[in-house]
N, C-alpha and C positions, 0 to 999 in steps of 0.2 A: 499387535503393536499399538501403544497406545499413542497419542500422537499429539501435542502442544503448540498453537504458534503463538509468538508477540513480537506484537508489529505493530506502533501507534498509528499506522497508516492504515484506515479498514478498509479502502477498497484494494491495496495490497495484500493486506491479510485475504480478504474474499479470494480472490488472483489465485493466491498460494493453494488456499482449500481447495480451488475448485482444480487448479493441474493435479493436485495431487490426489482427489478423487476419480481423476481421470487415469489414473498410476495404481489404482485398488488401495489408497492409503487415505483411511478416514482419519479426518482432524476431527477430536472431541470435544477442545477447547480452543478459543482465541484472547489472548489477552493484551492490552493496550496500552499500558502503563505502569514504568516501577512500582510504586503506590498498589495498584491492582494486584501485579504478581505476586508481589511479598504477602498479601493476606490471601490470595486463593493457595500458595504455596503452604501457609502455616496453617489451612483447614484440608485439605487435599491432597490425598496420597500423589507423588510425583508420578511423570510419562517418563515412558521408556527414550522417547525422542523427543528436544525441543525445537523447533526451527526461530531463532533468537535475532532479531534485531539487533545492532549494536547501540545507536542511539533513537532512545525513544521520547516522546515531548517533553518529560520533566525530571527526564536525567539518562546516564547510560547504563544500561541492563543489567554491567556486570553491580552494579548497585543490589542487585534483586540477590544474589547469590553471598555481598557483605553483610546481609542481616540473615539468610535462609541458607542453609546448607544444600546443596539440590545436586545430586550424581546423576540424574539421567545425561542420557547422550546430547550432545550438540551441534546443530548445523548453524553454520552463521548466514544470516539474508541481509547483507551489507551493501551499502552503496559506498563503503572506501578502497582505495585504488589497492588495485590487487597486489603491489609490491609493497606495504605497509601488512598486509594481510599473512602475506608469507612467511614472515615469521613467526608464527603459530598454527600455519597450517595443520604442521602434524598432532598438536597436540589438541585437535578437535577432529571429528568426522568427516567435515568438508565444510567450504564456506561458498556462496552463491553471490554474485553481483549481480545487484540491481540493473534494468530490470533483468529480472529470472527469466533464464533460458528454459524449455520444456528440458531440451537432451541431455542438458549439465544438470537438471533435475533430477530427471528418471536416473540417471549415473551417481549422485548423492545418494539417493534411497539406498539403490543395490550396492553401493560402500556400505553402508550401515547393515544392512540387513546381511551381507556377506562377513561383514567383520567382528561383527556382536552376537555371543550367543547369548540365548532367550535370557538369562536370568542375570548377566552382568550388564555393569553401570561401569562410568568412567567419573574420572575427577577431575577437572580442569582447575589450574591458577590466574583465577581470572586477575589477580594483583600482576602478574606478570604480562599477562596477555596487556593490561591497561598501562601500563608503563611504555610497550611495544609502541601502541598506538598515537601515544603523548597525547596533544592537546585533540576535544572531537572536531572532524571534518565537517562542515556545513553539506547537506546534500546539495546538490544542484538539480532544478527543476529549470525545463524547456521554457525560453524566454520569447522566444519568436517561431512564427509558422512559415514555409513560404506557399502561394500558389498561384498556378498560372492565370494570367487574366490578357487571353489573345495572345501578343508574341511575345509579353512583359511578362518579369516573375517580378511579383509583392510578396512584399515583409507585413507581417502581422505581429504587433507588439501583444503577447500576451495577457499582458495589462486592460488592452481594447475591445478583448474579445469578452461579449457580453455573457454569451454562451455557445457550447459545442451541441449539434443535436446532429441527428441520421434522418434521414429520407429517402427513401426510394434506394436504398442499398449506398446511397454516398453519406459522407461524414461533413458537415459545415459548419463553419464559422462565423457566427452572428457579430457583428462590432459595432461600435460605440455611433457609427457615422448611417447607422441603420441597411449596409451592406450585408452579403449573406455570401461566404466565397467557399466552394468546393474544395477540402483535403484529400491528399493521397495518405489516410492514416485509417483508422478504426476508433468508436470509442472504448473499445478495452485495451488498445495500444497508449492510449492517451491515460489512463491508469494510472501508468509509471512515470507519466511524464506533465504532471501537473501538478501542480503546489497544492497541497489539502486545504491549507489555511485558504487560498479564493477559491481554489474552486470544488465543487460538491456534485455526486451522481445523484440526482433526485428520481431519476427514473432510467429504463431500459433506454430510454431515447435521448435522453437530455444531461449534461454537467452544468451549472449556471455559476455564473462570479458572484463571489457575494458584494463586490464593490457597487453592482447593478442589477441590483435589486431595487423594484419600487417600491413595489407592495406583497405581500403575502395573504393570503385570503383564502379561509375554511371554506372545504370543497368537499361533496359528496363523499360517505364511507369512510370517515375520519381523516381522509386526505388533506393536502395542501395544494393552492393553483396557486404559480409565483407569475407575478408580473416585471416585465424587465421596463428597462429606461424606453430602450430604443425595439428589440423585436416584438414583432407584433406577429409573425407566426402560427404554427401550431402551439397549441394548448399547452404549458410546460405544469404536469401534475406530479406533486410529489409520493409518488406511491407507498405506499400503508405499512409495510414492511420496514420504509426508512426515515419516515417524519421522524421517527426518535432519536435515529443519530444525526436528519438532518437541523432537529432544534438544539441537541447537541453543539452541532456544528456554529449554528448559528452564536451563540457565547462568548 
């Protein structure tokens, strides 16, 4: 089974790859953008499976299929309200809301894999499907945190928080007023629920905002060491794997 994602969101796409390497289903390709699709499409034999985005940062997907005729199968990984979604259900494989479930996963795959034999493709109208939808939905990302402090619960304006990092097995949030407060979250929960455009995983340990950033500064092994406003912390090092989407990012 050959196996496609696009998802302009890459540590969503990573997400996706890696449950579903965890499911025996290797992803061989990630793709990030209409623009992108359309020319890997028109040099590249098509996947048997796509797991499709519906809107992506410089348009929506079914764009990718107006210039490229493309049959392989479809899952859709959508953050629109599931009653909007319904009426095209049937005429794709399954669709997923954001964020993805592991169970409603594994249950996606074995629809596919039980209802496809090896060597058919399907056709979807995605004119129809885009009509269904009408105008695109903005996603919604997590605007505020809360966490205890003594017998009070604080609000954390996402906006504030300088950076998210882990230590000693808890997950915390650095803010703007040089405070450092304890979540009941993960940062691979946090994933799905943070604005790509502020904020970035620079490393296994760190997400930083880009509003609070000081400085940037070449650091050993072709790395990056970010300096924020306010923490003064552990070392936040941008590891070597991701400087390229994080100067990407930075754009």
């Amino acid at each position: 089974m050959n196996v496609l994602i696009i998802e302009d969101e890459k540590p969503a796409a990573r997400r996706l790859a890696r449950l579903l390497g965890e499911l025996g289903v290797e992803v061989f390709k990630m793709l990030h953008s209409v623009e992108e699709s359309i020319e890997w499409f028109g040099n590249n034999e098509h996947p048997d499976l796509i797991f499709l985005d519906i809107q992506l940062s410089d348009g929506l997907s079914f764009e990718i299929f107006e210039e490229i005729p493309v049959h392989s199968a479809i899952i859709f990984t959508t953050a629109y309200d599931e009653y909007a979604l319904q009426a095209f259900k049937l005429n794709s494989i399954d669709y997923l809301l954001k964020p993805i479930d592991e169970e409603e996963l594994e249950s996606a795959v074995k629809k596919y894999q039980n209802r496809m034999p090896t060597n058919q493709k399907i056709s979807l109208d995605f004119n129809d499907i885009k009509k269904l939808l009408g105008n695109p939905i903005e996603r919604e990302y997590k605007k505020r945190f809360t966490t205890r402090v003594g017998q009070h619960l604080k609000i954390i304006n996402a906006d504030d928080v300088e950076c998210f990092y882990s230590e000693n097995k808890g997950t915390y949030a650095a803010t703007i007023d040089g405070r450092n407060y304890l979540l009941d979250t993960t940062l691979e929960n946090l994933e799905e629920e943070l604005s790509p455009k502020m904020f970035f995983r620079v490393s296994r340990k760190h997400y930083v905002n880009i509003n609070h950033i000081q400085d940037i500064v070449s650091y050993t092994n072709s790395r990056l060491n970010i300096k924020m406003n306010k923490f003064n912390g552990q070392e936040i090092i941008v590891s070597r794997e991701r400087v390229k989407d994080f100067k990407s990012w930075l754009q």
